[in-house]
Each structure stands twice: as C-alpha cells, then as structure tokens.
C-alpha positions as a printed Julia matrix, in Angstrom:
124×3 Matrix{Float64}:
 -61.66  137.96  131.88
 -64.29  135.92  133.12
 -67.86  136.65  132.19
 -70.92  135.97  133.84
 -74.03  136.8   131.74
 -74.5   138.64  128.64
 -74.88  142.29  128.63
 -78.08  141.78  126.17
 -79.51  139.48  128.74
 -83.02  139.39  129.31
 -82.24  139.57  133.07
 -79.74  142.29  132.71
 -76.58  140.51  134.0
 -73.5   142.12  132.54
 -69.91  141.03  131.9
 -68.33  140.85  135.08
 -64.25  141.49  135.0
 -62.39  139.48  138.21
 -58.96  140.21  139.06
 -57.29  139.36  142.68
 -58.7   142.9   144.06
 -60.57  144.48  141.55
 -64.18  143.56  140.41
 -65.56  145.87  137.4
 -68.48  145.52  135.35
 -68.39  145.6   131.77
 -71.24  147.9   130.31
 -69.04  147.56  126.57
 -67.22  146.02  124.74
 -65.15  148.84  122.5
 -62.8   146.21  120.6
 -62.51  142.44  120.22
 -59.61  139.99  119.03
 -61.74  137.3   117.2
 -64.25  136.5   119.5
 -62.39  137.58  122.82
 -63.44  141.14  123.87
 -59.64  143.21  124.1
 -61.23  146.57  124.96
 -64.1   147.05  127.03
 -65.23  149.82  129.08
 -66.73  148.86  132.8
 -67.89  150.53  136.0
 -66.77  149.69  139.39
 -69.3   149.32  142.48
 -68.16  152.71  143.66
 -69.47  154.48  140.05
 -65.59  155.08  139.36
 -65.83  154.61  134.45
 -62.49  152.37  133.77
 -61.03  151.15  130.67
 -59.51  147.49  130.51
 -57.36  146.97  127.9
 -55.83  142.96  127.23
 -52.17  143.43  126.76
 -50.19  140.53  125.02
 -50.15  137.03  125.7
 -46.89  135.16  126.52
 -47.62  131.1   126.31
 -50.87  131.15  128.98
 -49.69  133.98  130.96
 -52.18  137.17  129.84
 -52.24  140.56  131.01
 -55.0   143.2   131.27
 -54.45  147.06  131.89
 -57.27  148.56  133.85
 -57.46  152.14  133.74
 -59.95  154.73  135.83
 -60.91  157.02  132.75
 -63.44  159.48  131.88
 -66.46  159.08  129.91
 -64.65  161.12  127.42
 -61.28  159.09  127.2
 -63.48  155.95  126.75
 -65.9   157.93  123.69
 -62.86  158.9   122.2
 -60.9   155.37  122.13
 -64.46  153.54  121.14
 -64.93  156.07  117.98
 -61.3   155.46  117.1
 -59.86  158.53  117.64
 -57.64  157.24  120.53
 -55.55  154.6   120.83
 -56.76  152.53  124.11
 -53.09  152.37  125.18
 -52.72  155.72  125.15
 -55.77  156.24  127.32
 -54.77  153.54  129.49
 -51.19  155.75  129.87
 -53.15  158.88  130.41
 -55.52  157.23  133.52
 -57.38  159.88  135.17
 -55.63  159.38  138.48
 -52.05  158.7   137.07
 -51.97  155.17  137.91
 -53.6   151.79  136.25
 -53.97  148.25  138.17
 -52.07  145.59  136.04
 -54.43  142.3   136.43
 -52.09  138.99  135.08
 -52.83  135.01  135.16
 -49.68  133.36  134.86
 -49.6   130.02  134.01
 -52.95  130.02  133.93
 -53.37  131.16  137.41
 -54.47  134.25  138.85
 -51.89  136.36  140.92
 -52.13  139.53  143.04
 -53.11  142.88  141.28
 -50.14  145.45  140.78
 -50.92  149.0   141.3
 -48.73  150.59  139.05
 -47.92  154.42  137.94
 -48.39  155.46  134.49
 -44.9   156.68  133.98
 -43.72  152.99  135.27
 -45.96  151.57  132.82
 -44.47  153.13  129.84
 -40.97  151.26  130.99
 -43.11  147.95  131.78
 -44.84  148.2   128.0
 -41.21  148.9   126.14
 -39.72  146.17  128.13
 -42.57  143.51  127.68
C-alpha cells in the first residue's frame, strides 16, 4: 500500500491505495498489524465504498483483497461484528480485484469471482 499524506492532514490528503489498475482512497483505517494498516476502508473516484483487506505475506511477495462493499459491510467489520474476510467473500458485486507485489514488484490486478476466491484462500 503506498500512502501519500495522512488522513489527519492539515491539507486533507488521504491514504492513497495503488495497484496496477485500481486507485482507491483510504478514508479508514479499520485494523492494523503493528504499525501497517491490514484493513482499511477507501472510496474510488467513481464514489463506488471498497474494503481492502492485506492477505498473507510469502517472503516479499504481499497480497491485498479489494472488495466493492456497502457502507454497512464496512460498519459491521470495523465494530467487529464481521470478519473482513468474510466481507471481502460477500463483495457487493460478487467479485474482488486481487492487488499482489511479487518480489517486491508490482504485477497486473486479477479480477477474480468470489466463489474462485474461496479456492484461491484454502489453497494459499
């Protein structure tokens, strides 16, 4: 994820999240590993609420799951009462773009169905 401002910024730059195809803003972040934000909700350009979810890092390859979701999906998941990869299965459209580096460098965005995601999770 590469961020560009702070969202508390004086200025009011926000996070910005940069995959091959897909550029979303970050309006919050929901959960954090350490320091590293792992759960964040964002906008895209078009108005379109998503919620990116970091999946597991392999050596310096790193996946994130970015999911169009309602406002309601991403209350839920941020109050703990859903599990963000359970929203992230559940995308309001039925599909989620899969944003990876690998080997610390950026490759194409995968649109991918839910349903194929499940089998892409339990593989790993």
């Amino acid at each position: 994820m590469r961020a560009e401002g702070d969202p508390g910024d004086e200025d009011g730059e926000m996070l910005r999240f940069c995959g091959f195809e897909i550029e979303l803003f970050v309006d919050e972040v929901l959960q954090r590993e350490g320091d590293e934000p792992a759960v964040c909700s964002a906008v895209d350009q078009g108005g379109q609420r998503w919620l990116i979810v970091e999946g597991a890092h392999r050596g310096s390859d790193i996946s994130w799951y970015c999911a169009p979701a309602s406002r309601r999906a991403i209350d839920l998941v941020a109050a703990g009462r859903a599990a963000p990869g359970d929203a992230v299965m559940h995308s309001e459209t039925g599909w989620v773009e899969v944003v990876r580096l690998v080997e610390g460098h950026s490759v194409p965005d995968r649109r991918v169905l839910c349903a194929q995601l499940a089998a892409e999770l339990v593989a790993g």
